[in-house]
C-alpha positions in Angstrom: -8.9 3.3 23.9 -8.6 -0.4 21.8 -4.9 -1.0 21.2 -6.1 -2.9 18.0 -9.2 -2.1 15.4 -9.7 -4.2 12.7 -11.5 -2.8 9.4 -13.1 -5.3 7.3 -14.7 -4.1 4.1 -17.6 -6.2 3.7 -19.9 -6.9 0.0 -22.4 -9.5 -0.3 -20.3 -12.6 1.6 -21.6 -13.8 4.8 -19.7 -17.2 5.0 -16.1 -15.0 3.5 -16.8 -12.9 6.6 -18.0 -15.6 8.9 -13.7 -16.9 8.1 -12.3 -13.8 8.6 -14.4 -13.4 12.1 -13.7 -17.0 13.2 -10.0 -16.2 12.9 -10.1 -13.2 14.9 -11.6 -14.5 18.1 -8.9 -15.2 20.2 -6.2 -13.5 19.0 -6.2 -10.6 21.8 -7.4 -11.1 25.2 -8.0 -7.9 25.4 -8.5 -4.3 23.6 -9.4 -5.9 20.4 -11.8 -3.9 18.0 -14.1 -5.1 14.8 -15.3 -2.6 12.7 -17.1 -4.2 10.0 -18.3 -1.5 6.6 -20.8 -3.3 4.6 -20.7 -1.1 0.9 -24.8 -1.4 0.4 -24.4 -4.8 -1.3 -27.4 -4.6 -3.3 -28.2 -8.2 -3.4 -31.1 -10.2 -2.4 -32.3 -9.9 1.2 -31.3 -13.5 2.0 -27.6 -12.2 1.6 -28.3 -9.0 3.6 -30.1 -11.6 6.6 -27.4 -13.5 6.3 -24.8 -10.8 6.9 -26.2 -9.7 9.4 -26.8 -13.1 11.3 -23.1 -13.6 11.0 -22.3 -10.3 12.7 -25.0 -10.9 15.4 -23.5 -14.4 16.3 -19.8 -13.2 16.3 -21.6 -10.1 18.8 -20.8 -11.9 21.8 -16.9 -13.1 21.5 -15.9 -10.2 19.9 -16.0 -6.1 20.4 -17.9 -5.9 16.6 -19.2 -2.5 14.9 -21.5 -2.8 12.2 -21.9 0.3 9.7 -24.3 -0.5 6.3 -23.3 2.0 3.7 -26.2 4.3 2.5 -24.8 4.1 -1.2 -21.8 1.8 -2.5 -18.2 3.8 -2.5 -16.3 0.9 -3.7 -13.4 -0.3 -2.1 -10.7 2.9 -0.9 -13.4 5.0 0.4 -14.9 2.4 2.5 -11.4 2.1 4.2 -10.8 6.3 4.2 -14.5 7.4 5.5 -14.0 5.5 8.6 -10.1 5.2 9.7 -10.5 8.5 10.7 -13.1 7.4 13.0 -10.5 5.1 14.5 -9.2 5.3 17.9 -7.4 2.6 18.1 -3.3 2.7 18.7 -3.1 -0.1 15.6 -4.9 -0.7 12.8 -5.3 -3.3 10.3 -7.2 -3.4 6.9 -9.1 -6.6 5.9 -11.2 -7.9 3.2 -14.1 -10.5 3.8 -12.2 -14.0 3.3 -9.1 -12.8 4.6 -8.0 -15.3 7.6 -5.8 -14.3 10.3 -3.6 -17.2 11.6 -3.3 -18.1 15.5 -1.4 -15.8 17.3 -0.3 -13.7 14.6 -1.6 -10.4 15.7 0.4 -10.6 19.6 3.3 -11.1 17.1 3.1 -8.3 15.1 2.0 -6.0 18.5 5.3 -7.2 19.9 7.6 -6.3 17.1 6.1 -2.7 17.4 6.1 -2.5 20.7 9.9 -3.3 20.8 10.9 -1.0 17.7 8.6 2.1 18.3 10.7 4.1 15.4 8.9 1.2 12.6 5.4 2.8 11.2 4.4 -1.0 10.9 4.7 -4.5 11.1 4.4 -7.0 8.3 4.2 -10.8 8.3 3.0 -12.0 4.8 0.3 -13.9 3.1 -0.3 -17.4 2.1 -3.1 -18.6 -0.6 -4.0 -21.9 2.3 -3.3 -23.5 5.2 -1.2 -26.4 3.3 1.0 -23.9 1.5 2.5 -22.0 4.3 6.0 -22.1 3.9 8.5 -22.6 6.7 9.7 -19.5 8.6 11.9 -18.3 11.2 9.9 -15.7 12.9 12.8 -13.7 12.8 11.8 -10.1 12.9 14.0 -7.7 11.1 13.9 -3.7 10.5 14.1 -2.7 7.1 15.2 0.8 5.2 11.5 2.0 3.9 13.3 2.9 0.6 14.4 -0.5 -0.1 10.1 -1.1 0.1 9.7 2.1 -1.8 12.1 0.5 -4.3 9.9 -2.5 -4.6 6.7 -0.7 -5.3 7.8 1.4 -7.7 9.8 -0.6 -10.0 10.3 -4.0 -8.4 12.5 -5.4 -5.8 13.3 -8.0 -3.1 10.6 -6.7 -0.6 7.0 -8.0 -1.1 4.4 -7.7 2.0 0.5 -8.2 2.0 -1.8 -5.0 3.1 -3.7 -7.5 4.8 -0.8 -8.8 6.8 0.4 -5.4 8.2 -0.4 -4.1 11.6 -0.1 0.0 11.1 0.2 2.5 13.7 -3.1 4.2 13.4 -1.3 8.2 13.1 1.1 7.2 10.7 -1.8 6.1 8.7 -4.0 9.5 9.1 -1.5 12.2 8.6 0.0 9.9 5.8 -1.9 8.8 3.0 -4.7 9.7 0.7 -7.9 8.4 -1.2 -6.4 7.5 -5.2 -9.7 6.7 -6.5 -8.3 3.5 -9.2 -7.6 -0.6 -9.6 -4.5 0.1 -7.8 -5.2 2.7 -4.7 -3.4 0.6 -2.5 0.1 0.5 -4.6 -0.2 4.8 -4.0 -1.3 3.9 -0.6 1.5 1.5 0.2 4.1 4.2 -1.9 2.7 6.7 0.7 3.7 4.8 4.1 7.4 4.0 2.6 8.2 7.8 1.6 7.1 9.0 5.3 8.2 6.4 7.2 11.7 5.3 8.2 11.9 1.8 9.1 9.6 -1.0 8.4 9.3 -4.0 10.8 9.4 -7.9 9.0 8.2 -10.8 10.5 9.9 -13.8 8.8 6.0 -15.8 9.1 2.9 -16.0 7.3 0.2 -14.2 8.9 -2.7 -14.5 6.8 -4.2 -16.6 4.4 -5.9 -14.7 1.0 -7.0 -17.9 -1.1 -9.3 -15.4 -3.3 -5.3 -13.7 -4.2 -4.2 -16.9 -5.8 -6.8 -17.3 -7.5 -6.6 -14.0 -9.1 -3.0 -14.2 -9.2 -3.0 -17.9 -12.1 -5.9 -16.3 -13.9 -5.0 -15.8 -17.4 -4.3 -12.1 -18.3 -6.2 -10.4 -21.1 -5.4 -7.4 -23.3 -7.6 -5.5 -20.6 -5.9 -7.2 -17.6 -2.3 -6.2 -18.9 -3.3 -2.4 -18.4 -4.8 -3.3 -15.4 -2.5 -5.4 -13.6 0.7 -4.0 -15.4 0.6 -0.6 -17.1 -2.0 1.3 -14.1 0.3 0.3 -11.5 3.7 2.2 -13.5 1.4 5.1 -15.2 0.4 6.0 -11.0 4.1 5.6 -9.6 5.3 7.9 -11.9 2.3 10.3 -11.3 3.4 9.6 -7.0 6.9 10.1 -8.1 5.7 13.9 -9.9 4.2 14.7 -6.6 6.5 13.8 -4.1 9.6 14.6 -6.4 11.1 16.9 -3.6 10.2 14.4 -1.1 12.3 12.0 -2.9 15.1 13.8 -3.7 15.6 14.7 -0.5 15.6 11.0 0.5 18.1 10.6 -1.9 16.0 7.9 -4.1 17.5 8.4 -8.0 13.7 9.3 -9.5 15.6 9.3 -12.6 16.5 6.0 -13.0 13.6 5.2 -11.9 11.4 7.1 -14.2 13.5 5.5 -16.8 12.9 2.1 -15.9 8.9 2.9 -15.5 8.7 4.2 -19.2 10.7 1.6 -21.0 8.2 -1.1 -19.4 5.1 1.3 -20.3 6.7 1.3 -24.1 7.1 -3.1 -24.2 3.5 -2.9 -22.4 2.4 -0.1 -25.1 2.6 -3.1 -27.8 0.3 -5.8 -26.3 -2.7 -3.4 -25.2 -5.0 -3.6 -27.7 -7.2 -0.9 -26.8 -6.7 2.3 -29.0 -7.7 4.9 -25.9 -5.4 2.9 -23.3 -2.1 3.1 -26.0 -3.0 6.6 -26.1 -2.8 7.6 -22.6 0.5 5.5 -22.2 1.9 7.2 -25.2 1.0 10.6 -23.8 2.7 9.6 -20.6 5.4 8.1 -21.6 6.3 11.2 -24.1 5.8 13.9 -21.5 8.3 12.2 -19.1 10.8 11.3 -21.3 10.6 15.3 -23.1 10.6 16.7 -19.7 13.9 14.0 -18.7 15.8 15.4 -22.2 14.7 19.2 -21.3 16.2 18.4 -17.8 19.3 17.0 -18.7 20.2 19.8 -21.6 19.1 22.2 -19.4 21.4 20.8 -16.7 24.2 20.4 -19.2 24.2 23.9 -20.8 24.0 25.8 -17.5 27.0 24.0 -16.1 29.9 25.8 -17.5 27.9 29.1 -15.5 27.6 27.0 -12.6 31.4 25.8 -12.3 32.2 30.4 -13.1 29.7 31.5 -10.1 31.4 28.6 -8.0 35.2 30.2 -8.6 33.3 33.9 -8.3 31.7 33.3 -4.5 35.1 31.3 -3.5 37.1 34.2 -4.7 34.4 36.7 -2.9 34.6 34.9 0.2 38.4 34.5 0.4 38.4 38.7 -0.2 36.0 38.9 2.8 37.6 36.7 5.3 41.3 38.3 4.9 39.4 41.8 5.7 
């Protein structure tokens, strides 16, 4: 069995992936494995040659598996159709472009080998070579609720999917398919709520120049909702489904669904789009009636509460002097 498999998600760039393969020879002597999912880029057949050339050239340095889609399944089910195929211990999820930097994958090994209770290990990203900061290399485990925290409403903890070595089980029995911009936010929701600790490398890992890019282009009316108001309408739709879960992790979903909906209602005034207020406004209503229906609910049935609490105490001191 391959200790490590790599799964790149490939679309129509031959030289992106040429990158990401050039900065994965080397890193692991041994029991390193490529699996490379092209989604049927339909583009001309210089691009698919091309693709394909790169693979072929990359066949000999490096363990490489190369699966062409029949029909394009965009981005979450190209990672899901095949991790189950996975046999790897670790696995890693990259995109074509994404660079691994030296020795950064025997790091992240070794901080799971040493801490077998963390699901993963994270480094994080840099947008080039010239703008990685300066790091300790410190590893350090971390509460998953403090990254549970960060994902749902914001926090200190940031990490990069691309810069997380995951321990392939954890990853099967653990997360699901949400078909949207922002599958990996329920994704990375997913591994937090089921996993304990969380193992962080204080060093860059990875270099995603495509994310800066993204990251200082101007936002839109249609880019608020879909780099803002998705990400908040899906963590409270995670936090509905795994309220027990929560609870019992003793994570205050309250406060957090308050803070969710009054960023929805700011958000709610600079979307311009009459279907996408909508939807908000129907979201934001139901949680905040359901949150009042809780709370007077709560606060009506507590003078019955405190009366059944005297009445079993009382039962109970009658049985034990019998």
């Amino acid at each position: 069995m391959h200790r490590v498999t790599i799964v790149i998600g490939a679309y129509g760039k031959p030289l992106e992936l040429q990158k990401t393969l050039k900065s994965l020879v080397g890193q692991l002597d041994n029991g390193l494995h490529v699996l490379i999912i092209d989604d049927n880029c339909p583009s001309n057949k210089i691009v698919v040659d091309e693709t394909a050339k790169v693979v072929n050239n990359f066949s000999t340095k490096l363990d490489i598996t190369f699966i062409k889609n029949k029909t394009r399944v965009g981005v979450p089910y190209v990672f899901k159709k095949w991790i189950n195929s996975v046999a790897a211990e670790f696995i890693m999820l990259y995109g074509d472009g994404d660079i691994m930097l030296p020795g950064s994958l025997i790091k992240l090994l070794e901080c799971l080998d040493n801490n077998p209770q963390a699901a993963l290990a994270h480094g994080f990203e840099a947008p080039s070579i010239d703008s990685i900061p300066n790091a300790s290399g410190k590893v350090t485990l971390i509460d998953s609720k403090e990254y549970l925290k960060t994902n749902l409403i914001g926090g200190a903890y940031q990490w990069s999917q691309m810069s997380c070595l995951i321990r392939t089980e954890a990853l099967k029995l653990k997360t699901e398919v949400v078909k949207d911009w922002y599958w990996d936010h329920y994704f990375h929701c997913q591994i937090h709520l089921f996993s304990d600790q969380i193992c962080s490398l204080d060093e860059s890992v990875v270099i995603r120049g495509s994310n800066e890019v993204a990251q200082k282009a101007p936002l839109d009316n249609n880019k608020i909702f879909r780099h803002h108001s998705e990400r908040k309408l899906q963590s409270l739709d995670f936090m509905n489904k795994y309220e027990r879960v929560l609870l019992y992790k003793k994570i205050p979903i309250n406060y957090y669904r308050l803070i969710i909906v009054s960023n929805l209602i700011i958000e709610f005034f600079f979307i311009t789009s009459v279907s996408k207020k909508m939807l908000i406004l129907r979201k934001v209503s139901g949680e905040l009636l359901g949150m009042f229906s809780s709370f007077l609910i709560s606060l009506l049935s507590y003078p019955f509460t405190l009366l059944a609490t005297i009445f079993l105490k009382i039962i109970n001191k009658a049985l034990n002097k019998k």
